[in-house]
C-alpha positions in Angstrom: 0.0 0.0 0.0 1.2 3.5 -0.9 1.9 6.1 1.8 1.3 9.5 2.3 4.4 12.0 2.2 4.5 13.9 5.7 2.8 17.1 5.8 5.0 19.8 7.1 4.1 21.7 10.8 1.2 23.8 10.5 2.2 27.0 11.0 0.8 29.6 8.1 4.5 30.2 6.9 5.2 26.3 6.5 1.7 25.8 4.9 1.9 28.8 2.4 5.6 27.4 1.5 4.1 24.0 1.0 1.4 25.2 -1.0 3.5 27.0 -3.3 5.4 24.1 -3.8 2.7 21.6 -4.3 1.7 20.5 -8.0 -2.1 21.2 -6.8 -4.4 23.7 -4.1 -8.3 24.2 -3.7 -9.6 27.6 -2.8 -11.6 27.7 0.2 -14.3 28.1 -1.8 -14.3 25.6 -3.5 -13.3 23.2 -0.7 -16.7 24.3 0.5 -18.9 22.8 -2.2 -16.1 19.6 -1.9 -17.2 19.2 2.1 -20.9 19.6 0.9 -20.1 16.5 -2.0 -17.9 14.5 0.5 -21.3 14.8 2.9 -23.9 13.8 0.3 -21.7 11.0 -1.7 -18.4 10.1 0.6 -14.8 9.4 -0.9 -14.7 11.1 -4.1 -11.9 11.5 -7.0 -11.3 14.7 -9.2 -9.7 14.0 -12.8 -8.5 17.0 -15.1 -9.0 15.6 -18.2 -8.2 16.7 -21.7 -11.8 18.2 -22.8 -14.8 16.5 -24.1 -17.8 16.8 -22.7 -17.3 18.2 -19.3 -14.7 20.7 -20.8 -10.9 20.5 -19.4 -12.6 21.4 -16.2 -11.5 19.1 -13.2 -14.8 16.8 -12.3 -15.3 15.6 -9.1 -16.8 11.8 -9.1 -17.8 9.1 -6.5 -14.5 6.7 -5.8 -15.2 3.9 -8.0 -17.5 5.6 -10.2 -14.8 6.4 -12.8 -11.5 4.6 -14.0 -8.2 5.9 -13.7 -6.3 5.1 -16.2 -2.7 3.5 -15.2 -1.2 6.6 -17.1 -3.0 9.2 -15.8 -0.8 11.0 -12.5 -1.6 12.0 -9.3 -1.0 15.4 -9.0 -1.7 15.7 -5.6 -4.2 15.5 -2.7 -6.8 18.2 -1.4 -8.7 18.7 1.5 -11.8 20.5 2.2 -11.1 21.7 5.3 -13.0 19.9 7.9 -11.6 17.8 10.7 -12.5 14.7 9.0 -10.8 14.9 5.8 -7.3 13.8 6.8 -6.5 11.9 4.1 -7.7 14.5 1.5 -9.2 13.8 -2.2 -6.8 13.1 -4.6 -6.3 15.0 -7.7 -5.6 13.3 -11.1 -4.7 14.5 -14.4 -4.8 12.4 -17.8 -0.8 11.7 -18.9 -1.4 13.7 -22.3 -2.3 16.8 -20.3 -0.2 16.1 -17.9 2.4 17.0 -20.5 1.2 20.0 -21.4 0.4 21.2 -17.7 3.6 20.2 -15.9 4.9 23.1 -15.0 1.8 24.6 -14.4 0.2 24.5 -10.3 -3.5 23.6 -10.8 -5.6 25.6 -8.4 -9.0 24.4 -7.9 -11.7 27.0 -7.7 -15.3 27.2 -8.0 -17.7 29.5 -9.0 -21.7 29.6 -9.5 -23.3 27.9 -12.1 -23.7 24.4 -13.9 -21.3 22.3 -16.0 -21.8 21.5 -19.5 -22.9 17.8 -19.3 -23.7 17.0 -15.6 -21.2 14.6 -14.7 -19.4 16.1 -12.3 -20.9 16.1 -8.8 -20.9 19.9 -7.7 -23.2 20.6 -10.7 -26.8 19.8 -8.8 -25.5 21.9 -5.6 -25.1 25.0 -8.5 -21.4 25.2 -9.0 -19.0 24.1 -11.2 -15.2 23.6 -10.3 -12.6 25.4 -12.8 -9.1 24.8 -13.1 -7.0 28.3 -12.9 -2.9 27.6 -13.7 0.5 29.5 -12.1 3.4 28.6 -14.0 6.1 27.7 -11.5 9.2 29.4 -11.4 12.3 27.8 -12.9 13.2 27.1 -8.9 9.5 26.3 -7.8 9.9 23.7 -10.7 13.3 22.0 -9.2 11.8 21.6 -5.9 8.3 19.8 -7.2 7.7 16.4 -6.1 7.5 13.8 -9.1 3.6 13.1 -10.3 3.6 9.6 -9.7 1.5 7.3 -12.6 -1.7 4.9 -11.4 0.5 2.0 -12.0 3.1 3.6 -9.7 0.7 4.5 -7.1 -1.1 1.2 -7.0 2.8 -0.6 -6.8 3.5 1.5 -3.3 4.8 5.0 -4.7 5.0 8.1 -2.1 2.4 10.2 -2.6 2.1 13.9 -1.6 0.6 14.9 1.5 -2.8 16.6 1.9 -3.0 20.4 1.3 -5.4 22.1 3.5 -7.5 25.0 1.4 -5.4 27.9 0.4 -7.0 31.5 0.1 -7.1 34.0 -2.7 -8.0 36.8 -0.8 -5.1 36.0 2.1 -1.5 35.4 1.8 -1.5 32.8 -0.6 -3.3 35.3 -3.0 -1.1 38.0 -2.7 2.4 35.6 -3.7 -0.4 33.5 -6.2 -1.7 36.8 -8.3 -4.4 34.9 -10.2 -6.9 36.3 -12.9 -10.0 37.4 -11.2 -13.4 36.8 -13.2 
């Protein structure tokens, strides 16, 4: 069985550094609608895909309810901010855009509204997660953790620890600059 890296002390400092060094966050936000989903449905998966018909948005689906492919990689693994989330959801990307977005942190946001075909959970509670990207910095980039494969996960790969929700409009923000809608 694959274990979890070890989250670094909790201190803001030591989480801000770790989130700015992690391949993937989740806005409080949106780690809002994910508590509301984990309550309603339990363990559940997001997968950036590649398009189609949910977009390149990531979706959020019941564990077991969709297959990860053995090439896809785990970018990481989010929580939603509540006490019993330790473990966190994990994040997966396809391989092909895994490729394109590898240099790229994927911040998961939210923001009101329905997805194009319904598949992903959040859509009946009147959201819809987006993907927003921060290219790393050439130094960010040297200091990533790998993105292990399915196949490496389910052969006892490290995987990263679980990022608490990071906020736009607090420190993370300010060193993130994202575009705003």
């Amino acid at each position: 069985m694959s274990a979890h890296a070890e989250p670094v002390d909790g201190t803001p400092a030591a989480l801000l550094e770790q989130a700015l060094h992690s391949r993937v966050v989740i806005t409080t936000a949106a780690a809002a609608v994910l508590h509301t989903i984990r309550e309603k449905h339990g363990d559940v998966i997001f997968h950036q895909s590649g398009g189609c018909c949910e977009g390149s948005g990531p979706a959020c689906f019941r564990v077991g309810s969709y297959i990860v492919s053995p090439l896809d990689r785990l970018l990481g693994f989010v929580r939603d901010g509540s006490s019993a989330d330790a473990l966190g959801t994990p994040v997966w990307i396809s391989g092909t855009q895994f490729s394109a977005w590898e240099h790229t942190q994927v911040v998961i946001d939210v923001a009101e509204g329905v997805g194009l075909g319904g598949f992903s959970l959040e859509g009946p509670e009147g959201y819809v997660f987006l993907s927003r990207g921060r290219l790393f910095s050439p130094e960010e980039a040297a200091r990533l953790a790998p993105a292990p494969t399915k196949a490496e996960v389910d052969a006892g790969a490290v995987m990263p620890a679980a990022l608490p929700p990071v906020d736009l409009e607090g420190e993370f923000g300010s060193v993130c600059q994202l575009p705003t809608f």
